[in-house]
N, C-alpha and C positions, 0 to 999 in steps of 0.2 A: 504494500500500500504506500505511496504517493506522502510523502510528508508534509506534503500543502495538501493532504485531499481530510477533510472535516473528520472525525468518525463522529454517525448518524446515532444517537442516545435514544432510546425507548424505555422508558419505566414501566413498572410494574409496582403495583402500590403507592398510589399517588396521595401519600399522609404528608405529615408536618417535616422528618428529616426528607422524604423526597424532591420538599419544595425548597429545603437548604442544598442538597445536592445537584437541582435545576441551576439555582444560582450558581455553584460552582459551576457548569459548566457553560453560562453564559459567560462570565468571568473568566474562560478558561481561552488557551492558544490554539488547543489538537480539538474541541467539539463542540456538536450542536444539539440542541434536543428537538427531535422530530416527531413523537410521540408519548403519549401518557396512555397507559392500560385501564379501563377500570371495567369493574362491575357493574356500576351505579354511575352509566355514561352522563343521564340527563339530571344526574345532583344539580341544583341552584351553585355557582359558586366555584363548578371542579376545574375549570378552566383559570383562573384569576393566578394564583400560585406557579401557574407552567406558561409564560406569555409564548406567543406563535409556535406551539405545540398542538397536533393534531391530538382529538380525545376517540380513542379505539374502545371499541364494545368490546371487552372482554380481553385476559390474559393472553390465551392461544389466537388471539386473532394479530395481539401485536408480534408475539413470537412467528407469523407466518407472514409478513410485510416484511417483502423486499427490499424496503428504504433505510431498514435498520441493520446497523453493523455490530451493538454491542448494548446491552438491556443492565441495566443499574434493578437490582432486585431487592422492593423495598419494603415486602409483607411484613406481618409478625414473623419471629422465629420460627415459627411450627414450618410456615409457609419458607423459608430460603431455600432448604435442601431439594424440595419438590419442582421448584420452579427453575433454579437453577440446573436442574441435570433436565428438564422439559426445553430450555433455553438453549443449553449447547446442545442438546438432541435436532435443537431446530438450527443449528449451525451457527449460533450466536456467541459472543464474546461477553461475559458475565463480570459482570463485579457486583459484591452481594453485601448488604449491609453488614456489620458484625453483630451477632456471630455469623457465621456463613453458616454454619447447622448447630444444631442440638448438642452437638457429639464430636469428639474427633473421629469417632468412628464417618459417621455421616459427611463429615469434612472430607477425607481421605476418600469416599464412593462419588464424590461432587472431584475432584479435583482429576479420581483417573478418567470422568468420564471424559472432562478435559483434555487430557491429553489421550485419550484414543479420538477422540475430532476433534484434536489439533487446533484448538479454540485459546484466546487465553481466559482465565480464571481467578480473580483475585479479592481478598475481601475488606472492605472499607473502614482501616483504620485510618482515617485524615492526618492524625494527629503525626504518625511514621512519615511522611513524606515533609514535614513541612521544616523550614530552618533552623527552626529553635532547637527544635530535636537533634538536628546535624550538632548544633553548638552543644548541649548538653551532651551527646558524647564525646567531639575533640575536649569538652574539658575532663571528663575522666578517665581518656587517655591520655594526656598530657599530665595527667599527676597533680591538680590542680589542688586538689582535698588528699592527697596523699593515696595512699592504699586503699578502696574501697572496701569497706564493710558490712554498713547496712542499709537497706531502702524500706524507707516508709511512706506508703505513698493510697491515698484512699478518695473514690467519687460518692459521695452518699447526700441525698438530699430526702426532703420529708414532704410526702403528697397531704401530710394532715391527718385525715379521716379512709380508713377505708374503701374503697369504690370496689365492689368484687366483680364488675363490667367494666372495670377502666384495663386495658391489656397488660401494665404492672403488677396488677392482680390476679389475672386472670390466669387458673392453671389451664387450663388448656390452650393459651396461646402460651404458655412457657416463661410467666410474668414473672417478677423477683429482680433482686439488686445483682446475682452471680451474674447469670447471662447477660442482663443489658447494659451495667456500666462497670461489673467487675474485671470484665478481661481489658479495662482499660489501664487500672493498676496495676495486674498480674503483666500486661502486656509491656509495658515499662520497666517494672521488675525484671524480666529475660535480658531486655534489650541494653540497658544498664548494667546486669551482672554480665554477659558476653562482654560490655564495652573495655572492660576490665581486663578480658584477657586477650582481646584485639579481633574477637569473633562477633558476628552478627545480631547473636544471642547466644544464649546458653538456657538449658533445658533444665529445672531443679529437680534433687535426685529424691526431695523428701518432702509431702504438702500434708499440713495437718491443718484443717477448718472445724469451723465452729461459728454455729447461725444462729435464730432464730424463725421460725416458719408459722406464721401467723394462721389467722383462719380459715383463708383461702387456700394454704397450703405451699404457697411459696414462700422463698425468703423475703424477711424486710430488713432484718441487718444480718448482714454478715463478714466474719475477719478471717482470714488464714494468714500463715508462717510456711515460707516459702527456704529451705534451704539450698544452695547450689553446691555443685563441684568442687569450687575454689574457694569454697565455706564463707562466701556473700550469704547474710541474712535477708530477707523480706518480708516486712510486715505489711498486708494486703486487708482493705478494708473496703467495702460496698453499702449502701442504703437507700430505700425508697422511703422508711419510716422512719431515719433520723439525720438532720443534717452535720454533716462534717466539714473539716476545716478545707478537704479536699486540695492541700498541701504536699507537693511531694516532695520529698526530706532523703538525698544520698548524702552518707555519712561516710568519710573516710577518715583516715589516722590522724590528719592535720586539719580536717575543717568540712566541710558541709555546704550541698548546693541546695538551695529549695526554690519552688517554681511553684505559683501558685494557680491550680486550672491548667495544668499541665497539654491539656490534651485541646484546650483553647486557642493554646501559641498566643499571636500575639493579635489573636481580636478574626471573628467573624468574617469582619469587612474590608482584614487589615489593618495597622497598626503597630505599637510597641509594646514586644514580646519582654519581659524583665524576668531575668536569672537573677538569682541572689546569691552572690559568694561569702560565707561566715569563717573567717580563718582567723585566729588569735583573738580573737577579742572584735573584730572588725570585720565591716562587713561593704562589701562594693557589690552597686547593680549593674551586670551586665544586658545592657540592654539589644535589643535583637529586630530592626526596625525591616516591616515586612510588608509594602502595599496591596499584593495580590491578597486572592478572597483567599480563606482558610480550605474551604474546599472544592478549589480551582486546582491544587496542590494534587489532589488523587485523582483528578478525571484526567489528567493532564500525565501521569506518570501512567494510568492505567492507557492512554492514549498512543505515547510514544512504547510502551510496549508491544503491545496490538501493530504498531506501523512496524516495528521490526521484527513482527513476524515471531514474536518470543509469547512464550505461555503461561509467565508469571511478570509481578515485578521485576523489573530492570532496577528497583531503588536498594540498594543492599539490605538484605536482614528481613524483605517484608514478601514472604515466598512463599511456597506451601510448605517447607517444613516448619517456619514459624506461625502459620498458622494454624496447624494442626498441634502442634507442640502446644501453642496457648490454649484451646479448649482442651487439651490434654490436665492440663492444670485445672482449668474449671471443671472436668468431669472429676478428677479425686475431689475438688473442695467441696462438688453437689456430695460427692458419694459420703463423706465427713461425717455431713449434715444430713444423710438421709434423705435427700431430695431426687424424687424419681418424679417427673409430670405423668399425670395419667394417661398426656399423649404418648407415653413412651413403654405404656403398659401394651397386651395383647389385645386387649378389650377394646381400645381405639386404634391401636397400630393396624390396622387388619389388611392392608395394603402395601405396595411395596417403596422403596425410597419414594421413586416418581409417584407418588397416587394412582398406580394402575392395581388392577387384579393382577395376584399370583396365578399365574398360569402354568402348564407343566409344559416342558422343552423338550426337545428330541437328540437333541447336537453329539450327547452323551452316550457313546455306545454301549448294548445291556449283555448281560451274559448268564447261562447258565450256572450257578448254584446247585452242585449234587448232594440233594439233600431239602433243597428250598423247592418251592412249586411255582414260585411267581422268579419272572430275570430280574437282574439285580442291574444296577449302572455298573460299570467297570470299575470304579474306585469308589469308597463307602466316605462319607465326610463324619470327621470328627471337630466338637466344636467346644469342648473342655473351657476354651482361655477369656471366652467374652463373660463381663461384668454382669452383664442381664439381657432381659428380652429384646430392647431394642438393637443392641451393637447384634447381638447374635442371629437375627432376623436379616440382618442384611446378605451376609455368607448365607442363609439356609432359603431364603429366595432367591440368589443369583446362580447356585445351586440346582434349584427345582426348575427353576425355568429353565438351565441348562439342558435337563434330561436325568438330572440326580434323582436317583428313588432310597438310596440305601444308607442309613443312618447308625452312627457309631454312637452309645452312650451307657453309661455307668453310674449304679448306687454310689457309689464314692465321688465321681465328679466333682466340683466345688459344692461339696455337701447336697449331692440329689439337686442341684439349682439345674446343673445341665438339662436332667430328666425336665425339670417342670417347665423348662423352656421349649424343649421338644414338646411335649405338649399342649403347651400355647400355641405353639408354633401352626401345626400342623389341624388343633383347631380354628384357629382363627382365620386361618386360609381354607376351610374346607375343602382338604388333600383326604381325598379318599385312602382309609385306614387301608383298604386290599393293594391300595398301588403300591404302597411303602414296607423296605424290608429294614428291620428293625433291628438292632442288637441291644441287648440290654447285657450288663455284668455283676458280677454280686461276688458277696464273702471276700472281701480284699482281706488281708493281713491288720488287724489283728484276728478278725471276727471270720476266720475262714472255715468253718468246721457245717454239717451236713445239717444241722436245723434251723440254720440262719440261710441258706438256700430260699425256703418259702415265705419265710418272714420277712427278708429286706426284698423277693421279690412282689411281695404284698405293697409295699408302700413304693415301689417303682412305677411298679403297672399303674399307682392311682397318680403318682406325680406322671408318667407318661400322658394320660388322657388312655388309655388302650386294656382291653384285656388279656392280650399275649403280644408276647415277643417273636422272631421267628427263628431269630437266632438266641442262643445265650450261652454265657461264658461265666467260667469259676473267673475269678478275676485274679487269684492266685492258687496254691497248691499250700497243703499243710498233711507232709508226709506221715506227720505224726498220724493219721488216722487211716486206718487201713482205705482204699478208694472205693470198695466196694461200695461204702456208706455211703458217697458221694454219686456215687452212679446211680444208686436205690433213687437219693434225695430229686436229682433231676430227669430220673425216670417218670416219678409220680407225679413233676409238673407237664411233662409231655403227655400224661394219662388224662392229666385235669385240664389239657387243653388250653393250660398256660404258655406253653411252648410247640410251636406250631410247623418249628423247621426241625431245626438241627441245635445239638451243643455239643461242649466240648470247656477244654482248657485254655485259658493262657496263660502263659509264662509255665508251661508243663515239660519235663522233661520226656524224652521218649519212648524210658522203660514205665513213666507211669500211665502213659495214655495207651503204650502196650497191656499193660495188667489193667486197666480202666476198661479195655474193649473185649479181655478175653473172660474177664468177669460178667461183662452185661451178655457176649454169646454161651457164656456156662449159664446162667441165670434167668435168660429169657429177658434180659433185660432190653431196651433202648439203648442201644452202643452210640458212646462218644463219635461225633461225627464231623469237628472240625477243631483248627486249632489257631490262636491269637498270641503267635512267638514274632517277636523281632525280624524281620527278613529284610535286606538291604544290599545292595553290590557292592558298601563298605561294610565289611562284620564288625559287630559290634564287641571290641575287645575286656570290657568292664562294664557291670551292667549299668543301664542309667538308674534306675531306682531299684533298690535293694528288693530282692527275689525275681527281676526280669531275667527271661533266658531269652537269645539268640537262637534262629533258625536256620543261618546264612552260611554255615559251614559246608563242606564236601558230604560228610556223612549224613548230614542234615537234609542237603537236596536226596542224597541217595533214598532216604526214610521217604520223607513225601513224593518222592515220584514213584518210589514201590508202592505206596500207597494210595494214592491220587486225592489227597486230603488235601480240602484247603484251606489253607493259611489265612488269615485275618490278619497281615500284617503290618503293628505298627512300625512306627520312623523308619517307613520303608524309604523317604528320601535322604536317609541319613544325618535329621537335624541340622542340613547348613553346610555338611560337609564337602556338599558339591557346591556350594557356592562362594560368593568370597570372602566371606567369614573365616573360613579355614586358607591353611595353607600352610609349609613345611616353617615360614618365617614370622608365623601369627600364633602366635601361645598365649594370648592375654583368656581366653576362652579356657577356664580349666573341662568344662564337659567334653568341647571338639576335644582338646588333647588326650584327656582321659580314657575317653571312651573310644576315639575315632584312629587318632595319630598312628600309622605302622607303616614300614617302608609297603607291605603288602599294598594297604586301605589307598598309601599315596601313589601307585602304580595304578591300580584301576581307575586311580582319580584322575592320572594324567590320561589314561586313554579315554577318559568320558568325555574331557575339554578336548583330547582330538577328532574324537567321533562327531562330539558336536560342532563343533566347526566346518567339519566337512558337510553336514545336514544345514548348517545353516541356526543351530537353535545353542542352549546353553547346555551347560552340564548335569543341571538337576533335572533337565527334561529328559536325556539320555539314563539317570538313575532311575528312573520312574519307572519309565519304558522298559528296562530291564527286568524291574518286578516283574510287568505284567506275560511278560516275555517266556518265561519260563515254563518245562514243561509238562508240569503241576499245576493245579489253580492258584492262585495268590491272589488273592484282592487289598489293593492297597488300603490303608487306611489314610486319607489325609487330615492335616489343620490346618488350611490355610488363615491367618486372623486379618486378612483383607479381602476386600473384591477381587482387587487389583491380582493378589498370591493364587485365589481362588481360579483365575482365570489364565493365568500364565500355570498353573497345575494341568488344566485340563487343555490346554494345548499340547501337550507332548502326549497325549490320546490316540491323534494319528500317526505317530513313530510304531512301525511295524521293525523291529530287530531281527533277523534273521537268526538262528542256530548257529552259525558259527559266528555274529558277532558276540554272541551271547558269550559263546566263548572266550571270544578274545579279548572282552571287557576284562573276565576274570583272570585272565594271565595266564 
């Protein structure tokens, strides 16, 4: 794009910041505003705020006008993530109020959508682009306050009385002091503790909050304590119910900068921006004289990005990792406080990022399961790592509509939350129970023994939403008890129509799953008919968690291909190991080194990065494919904890490995 050519501005949510961000960009060098979106075209009034702006009936009708180049996205909260991934679907270039989503999770599925259309994406902190801010970091790298310490820095003001309709209140648009002017503090805080060590920002490795949450349900005060890396303190404060001095205070060894309305600069409309330097006793105003509008500043950076063709910020520090990184912060300080919006429950979530129906996909090749009656997807998702319903909702839609039918989960999980999430999950999308093949696990270590079998799968099944499983798994072995018991206990759930496919062991050795099957054929029993051991094209040299066994050995394949049993295998991508995490000169990782590191595991490693080279793909696409490769069943188990992981997994789908590269991988 043409550096003399305008970029064409379309809003979306045409409220009160909308008509501050109009201004900025009449005010501005790179654009023009050519539309406003509304619902409510024939309001008295909605024109007045947006002067020579066209007013469009409706969201989707300005996302589909060819006059626009890039949509300023300015709903409530609830509304950013939804509209923005509808906006670059529609080939638009996005900039999105803050927060840009609920979630880093939702941040992070808004930003790849980004970059697979090539769109750029970015979200409307004004306050990062503007001068004052450039000043306020050269003075704390220049040593000005000596060694930086601690930031105290808080936006809080007091609406008075209650409004439980006014959107600060409102929990179902996502009201409260975190989301709307907390990440303005915490966002300061990064950018200041980074300035420190001459990076963009810096991400804290430790957040501890503490709020208030009135009777709407949202916060009206709330403070966190932010610790970093280089052990910079931050003291973080937000309010809609009490006003603060809203002073931000860096402190370092020799003296103290404070900025009062930080995120103001120096005026609206322009004007003099004043720093205050307090060193010895004495204090000088550095002042910061700025004529442009305040948020002329971000249309104008989000502008000259967009002309050069780039997909973030061009302004240092204000990127996608900083912005996923700051809601990264505000989701611990919700979590603190116990603040979950009811939007972010099953019961409202019922749809997917975009606001569309879950629908089921095809893309995902299915296969048989000896043993199961219904095909399975080729790889089974495990989803252990997400905080709750909404992050885990995203992977388990982008999943299902892929063509995913097959699901990894465990009584143990982050305490059975996994289970209850599949169960939301899959009802609140109404995913027919017959489509989905199911794993549940039970008796981990310590509680492994043959009458805790029916009992912990009693309260699985009801955390699932489901009556049976179709697979199930001992989820450890405890030799202490003869297995026959074990074989009885999960015979009499496959009697009771609890268990509908197949089980089996994981983490079992092979004399025990031998005397487990010769017991159930002396017995009459339901024989052991699958197994969930570690299997990976790097063997796993030490277990990762105490009583895991490895599959991946020579005598190991030889067992399961004499037997054609299959494997459920986790870290079948070897944790990282194919990727660039690891490496012969990378030992900061004790697990990779531990469990991974052998001249062996690094020989197969180097022929995965030259297979994959010659394919065209990466290394961990090449480990996958090897799994599935093999000439036993093995179905992998994945976790990917993004979309983005999610989708770059199930591209290395179509890698067909022949027999003897099989071979040649293994050396």
């Amino acid at each position: 794009m043409s550096t003399d050519t305008p970029i064409r501005w379309g809003i979306i949510g045409p409220g009160r910041i909308a008509q501050t961000f109009a201004e900025g960009v009449a005010h501005s060098r790179s654009g023009k505003l050519v539309a406003i979106a509304s619902r409510n075209p024939d309001k008295p009034g909605l024109g007045d705020g947006f002067p020579g702006a066209r007013i469009v009936n409706g969201y989707e009708a300005l996302l589909a006008d060819k006059d626009i180049d890039a949509v300023y996205i300015a709903t409530p909260h609830t509304g950013h993530a939804e509209w923005a991934i509808k906006a670059i679907r529609a080939g638009k270039h996005v900039l999105v109020e803050k927060p840009i989503a609920l979630s880093a999770f939702d941040a992070e599925a808004i930003y790849y959508e980004a970059r697979k259309a090539g769109v750029f994406a970015g979200e409307a902190f004004m306050y990062r682009v503007h001068p004052q801010t450039a000043k306020l970091i050269e003075l704390v790298k220049s040593g000005a306050i000596g060694e930086l310490r601690i930031i105290r820095s808080s936006f809080g003001f007091n609406m008075g009385t209650v409004k439980p309709e006014h959107r600060l209140f409102a929990n179902e648009t996502a009201g409260g002091g975190i989301l709307d002017v907390g990440g303005y503090p915490v966002s300061m805080a990064r950018l200041i503790a980074g300035a420190r060590d001459g990076k963009p920002f810096l991400d804290p490795d430790k957040v501890s909050g503490v709020g208030h949450l009135g009777q709407t349900g949202v916060d009206e005060w709330a403070s966190a304590v932010l610790k970093f890396p280089n052990n910079v303190i931050a003291e973080v404060s937000c309010s809609i119910m009490a006003n603060q001095d809203n002073t931000l205070r860096i402190i370092g060894s020799e003296g103290r900068l404070e900025v009062t309305d930080f995120w103001f600069a120096s005026g609206h409309k322009g004007g003099v921006g004043k720093i205050e330097l307090i060193k010895g006793g004495e204090s000088q105003t550095i002042e910061v004289k700025e004529e442009r509008w305040l948020y002329s500043f971000e249309v104008d950076a989000a502008g000259d990005a967009i002309r050069a063709g780039k997909q973030e910020f061009a302004y240092p520090g204000i990127g996608w990792a900083d912005s996923i990184g700051n809601l990264r912060v505000l989701d611990q300080w919700r979590a603190s406080i116990g603040l979950e919006y009811e939007v972010e429950k099953a019961t409202h979530r019922t749809k997917n990022i975009a606001g569309a129906t879950v629908v089921k996909g095809n893309s995902i090749p299915k296969r048989s399961i000896p043993g199961v009656a219904k095909p399975a997807s080729l790889v089974m998702l495990g989803f252990e790592f997400f905080p709750n319903f909404a992050s885990a909702s995203l992977t388990l839609d982008a999943f299902y509509e892929a063509g995913g039918n097959a699901f990894d989960t465990a009584y143990v999980y982050s305490g059975g939350k996994t289970e209850s999430i599949f169960g939301d999950w899959h009802t609140s999308r109404n995913v027919p129970r017959e489509e989905i093949v199911l794993i549940g696990k039970g008796v981990h270590s310590p509680l492994c023994y043959p009458d805790m079998i029916g009992k912990q799968l009693d309260q699985s099944l009801n955390r699932l939403k489901t009556d049976y499983v179709d697979i199930y798994f001992m989820h450890r072995d405890n030799t202490d008890i003869p297995v026959g018991e074990f074989v009885d206990a999960m015979d009499a759930e496959v009697k009771a129509g609890r268990i509908r496919g197949i089980f089996g062991g994981s983490n079992w050795t092979r004399a025990r799953f031998d005397g487990a099957i010769a017991y159930a054929e002396k017995n009459g029993k339901a024989a052991p008919a699958a197994l969930s051991n570690n299997f990976s094209l790097a063997e796993m040299l030490d277990p990762i968690w105490a009583g895991c066994i490895a599959a991946s050995d020579d005598e190991w394949k030889a067992w399961l291909n004499a037997k054609q049993l299959p494997n459920f295998a986790w870290s079948s991508q070897g944790r990282g190991f194919f990727t660039d995490r690891a490496g012969r000169d990378k030992r900061d990782d004790e697990e990779l080194v531990r469990v991974w590191y052998s001249d062996r595991n690094f020989g197969r490693r180097d022929r995965a990065i030259e297979l994959a080279q010659k394919l065209g793909r990466n290394p961990i696409h090449i480990a996958l494919a090897y799994v599935i490769a093999q000439p036993f069943p093995v179905i992998p188990l994945i976790g990917p904890r993004t979309i983005a992981e999610l989708e770059d997994s199930l591209s290395a789908l179509d890698i067909k490995l022949t027999p003897e590269q099989v071979k040649w991988l293994e050396g």
